[in-house]
MDTraj code that builds the backbone (N, CA, C; nanometers):
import mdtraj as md
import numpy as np

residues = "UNK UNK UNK UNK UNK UNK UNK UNK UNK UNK UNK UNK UNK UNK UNK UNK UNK UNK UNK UNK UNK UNK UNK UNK UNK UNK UNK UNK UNK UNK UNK UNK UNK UNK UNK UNK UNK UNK UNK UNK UNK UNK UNK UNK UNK UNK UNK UNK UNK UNK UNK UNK UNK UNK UNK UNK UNK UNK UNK UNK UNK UNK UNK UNK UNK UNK UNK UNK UNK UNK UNK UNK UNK UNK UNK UNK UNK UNK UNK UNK UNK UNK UNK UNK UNK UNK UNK UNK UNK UNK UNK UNK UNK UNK UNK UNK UNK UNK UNK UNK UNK UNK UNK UNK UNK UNK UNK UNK UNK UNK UNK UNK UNK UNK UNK UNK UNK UNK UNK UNK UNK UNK UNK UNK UNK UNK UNK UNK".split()
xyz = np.array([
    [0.0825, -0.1206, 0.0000],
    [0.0000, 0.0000, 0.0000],
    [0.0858, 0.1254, 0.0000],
    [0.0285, 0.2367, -0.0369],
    [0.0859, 0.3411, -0.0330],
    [0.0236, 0.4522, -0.0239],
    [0.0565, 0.5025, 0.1051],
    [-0.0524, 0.6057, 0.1372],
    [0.0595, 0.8119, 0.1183],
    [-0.0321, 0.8656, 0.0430],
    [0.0487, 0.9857, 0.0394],
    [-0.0178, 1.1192, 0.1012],
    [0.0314, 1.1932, 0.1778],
    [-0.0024, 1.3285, 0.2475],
    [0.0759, 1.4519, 0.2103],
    [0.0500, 1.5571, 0.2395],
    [0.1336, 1.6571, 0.2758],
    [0.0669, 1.7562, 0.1493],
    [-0.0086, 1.7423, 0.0660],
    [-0.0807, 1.8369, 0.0011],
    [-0.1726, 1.9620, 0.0322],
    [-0.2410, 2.0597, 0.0069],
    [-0.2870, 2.1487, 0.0262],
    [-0.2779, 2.2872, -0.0181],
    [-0.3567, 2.3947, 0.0361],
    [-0.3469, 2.5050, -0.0221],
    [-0.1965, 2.6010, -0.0137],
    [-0.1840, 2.6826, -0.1121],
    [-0.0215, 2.6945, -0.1405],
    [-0.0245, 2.8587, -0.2619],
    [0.0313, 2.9486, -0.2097],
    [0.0250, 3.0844, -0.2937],
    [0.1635, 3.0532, -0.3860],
    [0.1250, 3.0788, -0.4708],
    [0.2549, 3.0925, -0.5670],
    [0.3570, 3.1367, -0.5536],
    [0.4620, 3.0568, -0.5305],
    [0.5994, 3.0789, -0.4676],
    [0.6269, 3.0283, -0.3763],
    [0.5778, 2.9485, -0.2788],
    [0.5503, 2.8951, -0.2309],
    [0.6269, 2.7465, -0.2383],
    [0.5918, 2.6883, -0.0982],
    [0.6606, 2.5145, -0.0867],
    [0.5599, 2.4616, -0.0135],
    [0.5413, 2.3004, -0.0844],
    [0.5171, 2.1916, -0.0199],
    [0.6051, 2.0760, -0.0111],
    [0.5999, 2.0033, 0.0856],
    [0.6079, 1.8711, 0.0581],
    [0.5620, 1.7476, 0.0809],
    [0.5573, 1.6672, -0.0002],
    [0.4392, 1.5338, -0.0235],
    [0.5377, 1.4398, 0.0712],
    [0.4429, 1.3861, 0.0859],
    [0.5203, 1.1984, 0.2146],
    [0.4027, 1.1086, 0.1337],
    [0.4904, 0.9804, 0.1082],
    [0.4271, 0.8779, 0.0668],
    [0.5034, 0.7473, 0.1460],
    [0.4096, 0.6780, 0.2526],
    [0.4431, 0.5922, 0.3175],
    [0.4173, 0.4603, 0.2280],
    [0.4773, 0.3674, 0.2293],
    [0.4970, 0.2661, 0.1328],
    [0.4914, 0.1454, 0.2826],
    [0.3965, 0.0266, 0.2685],
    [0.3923, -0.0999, 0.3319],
    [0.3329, -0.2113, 0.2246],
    [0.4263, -0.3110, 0.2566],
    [0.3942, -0.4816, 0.1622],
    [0.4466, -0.4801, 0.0946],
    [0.5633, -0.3935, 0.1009],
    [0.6599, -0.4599, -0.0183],
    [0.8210, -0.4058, 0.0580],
    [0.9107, -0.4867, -0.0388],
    [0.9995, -0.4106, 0.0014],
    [1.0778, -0.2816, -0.0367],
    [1.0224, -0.2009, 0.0260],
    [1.0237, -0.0518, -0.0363],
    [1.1311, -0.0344, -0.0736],
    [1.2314, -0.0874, -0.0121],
    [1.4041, -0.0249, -0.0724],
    [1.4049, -0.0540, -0.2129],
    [1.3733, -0.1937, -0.2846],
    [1.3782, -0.2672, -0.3752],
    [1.3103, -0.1897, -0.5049],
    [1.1861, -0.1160, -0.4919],
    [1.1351, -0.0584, -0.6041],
    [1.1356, 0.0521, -0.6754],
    [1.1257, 0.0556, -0.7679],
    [1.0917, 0.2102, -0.8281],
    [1.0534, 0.3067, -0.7631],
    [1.0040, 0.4205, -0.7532],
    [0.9472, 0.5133, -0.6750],
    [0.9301, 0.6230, -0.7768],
    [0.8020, 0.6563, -0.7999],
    [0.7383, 0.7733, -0.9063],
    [0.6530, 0.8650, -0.8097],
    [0.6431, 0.9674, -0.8793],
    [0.5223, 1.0593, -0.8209],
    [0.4663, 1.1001, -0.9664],
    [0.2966, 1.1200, -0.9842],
    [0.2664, 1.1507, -1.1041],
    [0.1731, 1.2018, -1.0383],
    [0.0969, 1.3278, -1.1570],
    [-0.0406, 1.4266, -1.1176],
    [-0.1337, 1.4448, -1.2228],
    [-0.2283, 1.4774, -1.1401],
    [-0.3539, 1.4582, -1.2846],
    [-0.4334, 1.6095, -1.2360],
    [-0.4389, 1.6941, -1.3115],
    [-0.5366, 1.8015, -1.3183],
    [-0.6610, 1.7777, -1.3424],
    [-0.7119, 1.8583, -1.2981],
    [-0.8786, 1.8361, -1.3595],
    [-0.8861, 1.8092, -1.5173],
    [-0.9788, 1.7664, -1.5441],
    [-0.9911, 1.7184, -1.7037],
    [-0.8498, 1.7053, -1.7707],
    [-0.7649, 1.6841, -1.7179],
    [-0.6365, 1.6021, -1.7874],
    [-0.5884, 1.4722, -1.7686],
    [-0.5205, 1.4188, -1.8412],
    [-0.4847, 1.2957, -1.8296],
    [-0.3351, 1.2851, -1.7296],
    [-0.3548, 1.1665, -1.6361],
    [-0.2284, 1.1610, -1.5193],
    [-0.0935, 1.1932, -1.6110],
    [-0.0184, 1.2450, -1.5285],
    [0.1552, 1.2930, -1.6229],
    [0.2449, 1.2433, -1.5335],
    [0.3520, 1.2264, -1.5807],
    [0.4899, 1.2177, -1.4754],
    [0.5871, 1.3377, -1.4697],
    [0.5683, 1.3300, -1.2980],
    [0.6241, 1.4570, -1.2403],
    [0.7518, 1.4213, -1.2090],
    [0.8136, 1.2747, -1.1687],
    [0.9526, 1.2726, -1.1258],
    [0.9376, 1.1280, -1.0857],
    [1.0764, 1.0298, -1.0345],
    [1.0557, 0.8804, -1.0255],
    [1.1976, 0.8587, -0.9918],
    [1.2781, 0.7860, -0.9058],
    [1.3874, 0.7638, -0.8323],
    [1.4122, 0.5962, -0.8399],
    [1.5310, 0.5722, -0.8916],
    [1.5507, 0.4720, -0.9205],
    [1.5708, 0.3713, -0.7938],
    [1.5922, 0.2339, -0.7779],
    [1.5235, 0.1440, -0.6534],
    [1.6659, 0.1596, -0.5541],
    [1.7734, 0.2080, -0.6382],
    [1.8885, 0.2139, -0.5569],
    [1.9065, 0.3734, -0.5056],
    [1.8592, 0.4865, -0.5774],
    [1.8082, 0.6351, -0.5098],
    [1.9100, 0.6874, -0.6098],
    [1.9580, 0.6257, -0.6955],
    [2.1061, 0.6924, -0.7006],
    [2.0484, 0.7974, -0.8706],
    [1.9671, 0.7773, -0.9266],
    [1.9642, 0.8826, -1.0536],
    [1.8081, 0.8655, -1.0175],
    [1.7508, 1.0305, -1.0620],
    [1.6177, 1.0505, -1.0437],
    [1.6146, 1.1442, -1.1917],
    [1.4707, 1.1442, -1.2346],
    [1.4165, 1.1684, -1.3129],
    [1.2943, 1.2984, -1.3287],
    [1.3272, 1.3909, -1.3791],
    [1.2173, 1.4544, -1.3497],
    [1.1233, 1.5262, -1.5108],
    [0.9917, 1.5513, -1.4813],
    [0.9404, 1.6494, -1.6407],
    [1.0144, 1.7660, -1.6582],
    [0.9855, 1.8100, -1.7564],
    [1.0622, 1.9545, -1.8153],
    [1.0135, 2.0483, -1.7033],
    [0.8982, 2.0665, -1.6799],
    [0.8525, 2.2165, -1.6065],
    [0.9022, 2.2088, -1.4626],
    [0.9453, 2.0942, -1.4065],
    [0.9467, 2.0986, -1.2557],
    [1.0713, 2.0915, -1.2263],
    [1.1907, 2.0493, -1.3142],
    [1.3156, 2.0335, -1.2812],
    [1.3709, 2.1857, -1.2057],
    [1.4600, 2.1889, -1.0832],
    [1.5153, 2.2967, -1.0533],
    [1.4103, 2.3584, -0.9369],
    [1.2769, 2.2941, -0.9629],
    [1.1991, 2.3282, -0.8574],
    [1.1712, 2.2362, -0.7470],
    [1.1117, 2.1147, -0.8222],
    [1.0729, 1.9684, -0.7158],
    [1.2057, 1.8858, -0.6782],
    [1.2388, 1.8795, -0.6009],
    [1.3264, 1.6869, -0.5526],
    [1.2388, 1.5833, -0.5144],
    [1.2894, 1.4823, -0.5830],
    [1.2269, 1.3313, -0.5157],
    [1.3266, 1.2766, -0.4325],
    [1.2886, 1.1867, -0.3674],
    [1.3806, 1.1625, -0.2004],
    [1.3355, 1.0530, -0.1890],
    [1.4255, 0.9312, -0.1036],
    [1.3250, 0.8208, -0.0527],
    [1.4556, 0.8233, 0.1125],
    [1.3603, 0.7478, 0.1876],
    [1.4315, 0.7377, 0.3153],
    [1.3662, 0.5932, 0.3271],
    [1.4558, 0.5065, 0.3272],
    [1.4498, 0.3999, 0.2914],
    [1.4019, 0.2972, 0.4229],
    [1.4874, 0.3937, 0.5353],
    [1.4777, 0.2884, 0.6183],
    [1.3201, 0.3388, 0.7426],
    [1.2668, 0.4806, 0.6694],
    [1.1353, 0.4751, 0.6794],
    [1.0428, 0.4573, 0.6013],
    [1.0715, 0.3817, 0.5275],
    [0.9798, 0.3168, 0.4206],
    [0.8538, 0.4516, 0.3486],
    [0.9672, 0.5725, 0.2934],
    [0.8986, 0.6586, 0.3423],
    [0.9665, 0.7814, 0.1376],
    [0.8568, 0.7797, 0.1083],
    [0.8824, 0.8678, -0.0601],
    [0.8635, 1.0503, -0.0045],
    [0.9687, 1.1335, -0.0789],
    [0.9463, 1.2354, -0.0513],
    [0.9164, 1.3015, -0.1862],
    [0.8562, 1.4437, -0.2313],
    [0.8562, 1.5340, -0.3308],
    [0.8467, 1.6259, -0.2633],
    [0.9589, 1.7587, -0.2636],
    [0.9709, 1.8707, -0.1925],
    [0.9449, 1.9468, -0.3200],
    [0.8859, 2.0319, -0.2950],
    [0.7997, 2.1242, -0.3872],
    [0.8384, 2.2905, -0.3776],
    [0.8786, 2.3220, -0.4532],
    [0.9171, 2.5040, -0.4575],
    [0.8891, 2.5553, -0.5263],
    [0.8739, 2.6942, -0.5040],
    [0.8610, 2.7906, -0.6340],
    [0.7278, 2.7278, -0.6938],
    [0.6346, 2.7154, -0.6704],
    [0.5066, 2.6701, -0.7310],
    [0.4386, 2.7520, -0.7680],
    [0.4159, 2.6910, -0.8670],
    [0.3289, 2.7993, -0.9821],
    [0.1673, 2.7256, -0.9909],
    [0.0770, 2.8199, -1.0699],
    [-0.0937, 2.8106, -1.0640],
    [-0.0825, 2.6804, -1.1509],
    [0.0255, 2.6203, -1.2415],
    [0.0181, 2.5374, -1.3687],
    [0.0244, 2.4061, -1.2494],
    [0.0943, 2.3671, -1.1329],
    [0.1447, 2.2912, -1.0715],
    [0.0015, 2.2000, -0.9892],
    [-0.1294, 2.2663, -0.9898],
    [-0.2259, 2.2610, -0.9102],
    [-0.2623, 2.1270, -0.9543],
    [-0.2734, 2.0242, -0.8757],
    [-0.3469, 1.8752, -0.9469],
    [-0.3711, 1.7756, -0.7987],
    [-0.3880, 1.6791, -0.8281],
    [-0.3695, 1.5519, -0.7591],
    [-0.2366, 1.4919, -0.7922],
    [-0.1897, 1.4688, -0.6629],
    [-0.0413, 1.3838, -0.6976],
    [-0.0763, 1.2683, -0.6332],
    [0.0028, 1.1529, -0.7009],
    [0.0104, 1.0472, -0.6924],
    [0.1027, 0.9674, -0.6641],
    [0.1510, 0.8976, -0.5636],
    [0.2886, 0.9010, -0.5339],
    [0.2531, 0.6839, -0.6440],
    [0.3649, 0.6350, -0.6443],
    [0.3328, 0.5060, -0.7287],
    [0.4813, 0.4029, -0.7210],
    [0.4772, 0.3148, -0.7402],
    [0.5827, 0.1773, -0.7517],
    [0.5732, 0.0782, -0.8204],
    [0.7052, 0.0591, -0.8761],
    [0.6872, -0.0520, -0.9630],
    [0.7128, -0.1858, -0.8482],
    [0.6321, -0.2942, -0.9453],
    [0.6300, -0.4620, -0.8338],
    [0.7908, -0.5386, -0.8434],
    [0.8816, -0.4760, -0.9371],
    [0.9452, -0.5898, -0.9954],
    [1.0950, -0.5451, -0.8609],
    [1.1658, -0.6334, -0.8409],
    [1.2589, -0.6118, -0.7384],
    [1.3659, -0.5934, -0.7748],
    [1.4241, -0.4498, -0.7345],
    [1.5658, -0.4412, -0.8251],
    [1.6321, -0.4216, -0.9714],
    [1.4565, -0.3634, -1.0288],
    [1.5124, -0.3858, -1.1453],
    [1.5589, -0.1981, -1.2141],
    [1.5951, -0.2322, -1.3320],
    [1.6564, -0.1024, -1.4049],
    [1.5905, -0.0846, -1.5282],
    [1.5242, -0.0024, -1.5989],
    [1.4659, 0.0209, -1.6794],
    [1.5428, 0.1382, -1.8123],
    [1.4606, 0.1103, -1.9343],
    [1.5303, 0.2356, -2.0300],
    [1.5129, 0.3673, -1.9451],
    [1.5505, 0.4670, -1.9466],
    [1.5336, 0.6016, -1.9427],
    [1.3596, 0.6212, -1.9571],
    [1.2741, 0.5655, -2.0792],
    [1.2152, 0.6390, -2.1079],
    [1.0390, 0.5363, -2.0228],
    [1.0998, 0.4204, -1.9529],
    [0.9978, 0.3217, -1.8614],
    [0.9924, 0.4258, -1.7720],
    [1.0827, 0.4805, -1.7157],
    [1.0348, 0.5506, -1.5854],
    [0.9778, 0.6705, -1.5938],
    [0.9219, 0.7513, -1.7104],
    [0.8278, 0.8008, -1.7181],
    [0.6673, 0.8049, -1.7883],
    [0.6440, 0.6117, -1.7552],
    [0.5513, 0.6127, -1.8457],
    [0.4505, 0.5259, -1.7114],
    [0.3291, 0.5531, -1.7175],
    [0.2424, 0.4803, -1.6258],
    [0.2362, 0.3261, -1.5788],
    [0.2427, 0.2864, -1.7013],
    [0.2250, 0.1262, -1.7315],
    [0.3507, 0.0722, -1.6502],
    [0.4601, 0.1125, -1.5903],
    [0.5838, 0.0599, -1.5080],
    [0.5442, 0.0257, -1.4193],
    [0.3983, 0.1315, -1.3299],
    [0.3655, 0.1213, -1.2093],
    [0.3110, 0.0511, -1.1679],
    [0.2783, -0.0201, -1.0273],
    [0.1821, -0.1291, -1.0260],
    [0.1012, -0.0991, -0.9187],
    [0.1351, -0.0466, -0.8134],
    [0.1110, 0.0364, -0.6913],
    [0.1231, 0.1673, -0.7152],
    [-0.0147, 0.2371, -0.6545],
    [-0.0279, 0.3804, -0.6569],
    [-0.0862, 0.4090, -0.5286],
    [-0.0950, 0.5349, -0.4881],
    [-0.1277, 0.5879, -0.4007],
    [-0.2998, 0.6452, -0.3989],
    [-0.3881, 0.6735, -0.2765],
    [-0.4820, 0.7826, -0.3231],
    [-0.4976, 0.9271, -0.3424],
    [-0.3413, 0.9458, -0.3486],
    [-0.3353, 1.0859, -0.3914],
    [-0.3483, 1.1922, -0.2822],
    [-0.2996, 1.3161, -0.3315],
    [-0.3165, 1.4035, -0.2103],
    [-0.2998, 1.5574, -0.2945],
    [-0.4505, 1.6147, -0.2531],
    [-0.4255, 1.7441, -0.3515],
    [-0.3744, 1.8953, -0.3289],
    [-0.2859, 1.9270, -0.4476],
    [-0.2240, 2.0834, -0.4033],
    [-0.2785, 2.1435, -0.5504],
    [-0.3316, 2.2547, -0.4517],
    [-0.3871, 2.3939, -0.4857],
    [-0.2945, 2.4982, -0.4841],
    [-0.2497, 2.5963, -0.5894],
    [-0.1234, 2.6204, -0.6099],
    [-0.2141, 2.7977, -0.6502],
    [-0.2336, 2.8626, -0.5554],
    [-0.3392, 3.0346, -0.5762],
    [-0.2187, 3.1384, -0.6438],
    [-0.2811, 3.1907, -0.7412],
    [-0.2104, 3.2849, -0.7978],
    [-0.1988, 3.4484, -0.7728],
])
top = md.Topology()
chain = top.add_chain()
for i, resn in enumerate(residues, 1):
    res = top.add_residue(resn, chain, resSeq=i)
    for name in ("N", "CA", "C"):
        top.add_atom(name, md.element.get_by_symbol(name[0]), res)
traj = md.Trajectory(xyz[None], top)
């Protein structure tokens, strides 16, 4: 399971940051994504940390603003959030792949279908 918090209301310029607690698996072992879905849009990938932490991945608009983080031995996903802009406003989704240890192209870890476990999300409102 994977439960994610730390969302909410947020003025532009502004910081959040998301916690996604991860149980039933072994969290060190997997992938780790965060993805968001706006109203009437389709879910996107915001960023995703490989099972060893060591190269992370992020979209064009958020690089320089968001970090992804894992603390492994609290079984525990981070996205620290800055500089947020009105475009940033959605449901995030924190997510994991099932497979143990594994390494993917560049271009698996930003695509949905990797994931197998997702979160119920947690929403930021980003006021302009």
């Amino acid at each position: 399971q994977l439960q994610a918090c730390g969302g909410g209301l947020v003025q532009a310029g502004g910081s959040l940051r998301l916690s996604c607690a991860a149980s039933g698996f072994t969290f060190s072992d997997n992938v780790m994504g965060w993805f968001r879905q706006a109203p009437g849009k389709e879910r996107e990938f915001v960023a995703a940390l490989t099972w060893g932490g060591g190269i992370t991945y992020y979209r064009n608009s958020v690089k320089g603003r968001f970090t992804i983080s894992r603390v492994n031995a609290k079984n525990t996903l981070y996205l620290q959030m800055n500089s947020l802009k009105p475009e940033d406003t959605a449901v995030y989704y924190c997510a994991a792949d099932r497979s143990r240890r594994r390494t993917y192209t560049e271009s698996a870890y930003y695509t949905k279908g990797t994931y197998h476990y997702w979160g119920q999300g947690t929403l930021v409102t980003v006021s302009s």
